[in-house]
C-alpha positions in Angstrom: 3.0 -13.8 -8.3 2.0 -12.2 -5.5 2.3 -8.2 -4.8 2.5 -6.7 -1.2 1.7 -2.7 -1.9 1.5 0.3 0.0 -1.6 2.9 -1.0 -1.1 6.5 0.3 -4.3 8.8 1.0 -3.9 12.1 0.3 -7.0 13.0 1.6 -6.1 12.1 5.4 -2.4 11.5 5.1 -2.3 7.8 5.8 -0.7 4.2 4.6 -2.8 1.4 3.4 -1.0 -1.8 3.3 -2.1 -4.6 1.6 -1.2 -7.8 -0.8 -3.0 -9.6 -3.8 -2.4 -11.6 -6.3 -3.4 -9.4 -9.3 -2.2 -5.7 -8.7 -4.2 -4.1 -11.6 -7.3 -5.8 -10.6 -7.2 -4.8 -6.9 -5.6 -0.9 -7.8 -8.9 -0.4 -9.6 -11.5 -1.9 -6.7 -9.3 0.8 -4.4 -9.9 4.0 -7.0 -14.2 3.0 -7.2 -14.4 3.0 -3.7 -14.7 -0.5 -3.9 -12.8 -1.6 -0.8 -14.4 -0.9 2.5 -10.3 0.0 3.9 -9.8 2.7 1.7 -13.7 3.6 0.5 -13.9 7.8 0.2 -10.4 8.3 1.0 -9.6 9.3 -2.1 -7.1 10.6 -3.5 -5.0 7.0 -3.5 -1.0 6.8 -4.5 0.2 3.9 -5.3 3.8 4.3 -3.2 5.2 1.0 -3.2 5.2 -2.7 -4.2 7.3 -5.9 -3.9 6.6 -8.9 -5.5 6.2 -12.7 -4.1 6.2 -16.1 -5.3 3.7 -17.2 -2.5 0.7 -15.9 -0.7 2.3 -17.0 2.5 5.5 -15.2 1.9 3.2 -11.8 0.5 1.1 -12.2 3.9 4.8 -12.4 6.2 5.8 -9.2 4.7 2.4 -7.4 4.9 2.6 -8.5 8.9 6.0 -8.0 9.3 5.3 -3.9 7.6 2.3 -3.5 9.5 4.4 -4.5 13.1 6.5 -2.3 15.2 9.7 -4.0 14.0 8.6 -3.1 10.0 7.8 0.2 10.9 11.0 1.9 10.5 10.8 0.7 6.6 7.5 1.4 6.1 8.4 5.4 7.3 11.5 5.8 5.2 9.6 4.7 2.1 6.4 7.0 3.1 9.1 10.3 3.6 10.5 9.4 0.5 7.5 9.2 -1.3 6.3 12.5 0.4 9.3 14.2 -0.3 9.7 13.5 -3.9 5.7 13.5 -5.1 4.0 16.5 -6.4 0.1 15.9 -4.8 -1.1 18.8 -5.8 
């Protein structure tokens, strides 16, 4: 299985998106500052996954998210997620 997530930093108020293969492993390489992407922005959220049975089809979604076209979905699931969280 393959998971296409979406990391939010508190720190400068932006979207990560990404996809893996092992969410638990790759969630933990982001929180030690392991990942060049998201190194010292710290405070990380986890705000949203979907799962895949391939890489390719993981990879067409994290393109299609990070496009112009994707965008729309990718804002409406941010505002909720800032609307509901407590990041205090």
């Amino acid at each position: 299985m393959f998971t296409v997530y979406f990391l939010y930093s508190g720190k400068y108020k932006q979207l990560y998106i990404g996809q893996t293969n092992n969410i638990e492993k790759r969630l933990k390489e982001h929180l030690s500052n392991k990942c060049f992407s998201t190194k010292n922005k710290q405070p990380l959220f986890l705000i949203y996954t979907e799962n895949y049975s391939t890489r390719s089809e993981a990879m067409d979604r994290e393109r299609y998210f990070k496009s112009l076209a994707g965008s729309k979905i990718k804002n409406k699931i941010l505002q909720n997620f800032l609307q509901t969280a407590r990041l205090n």
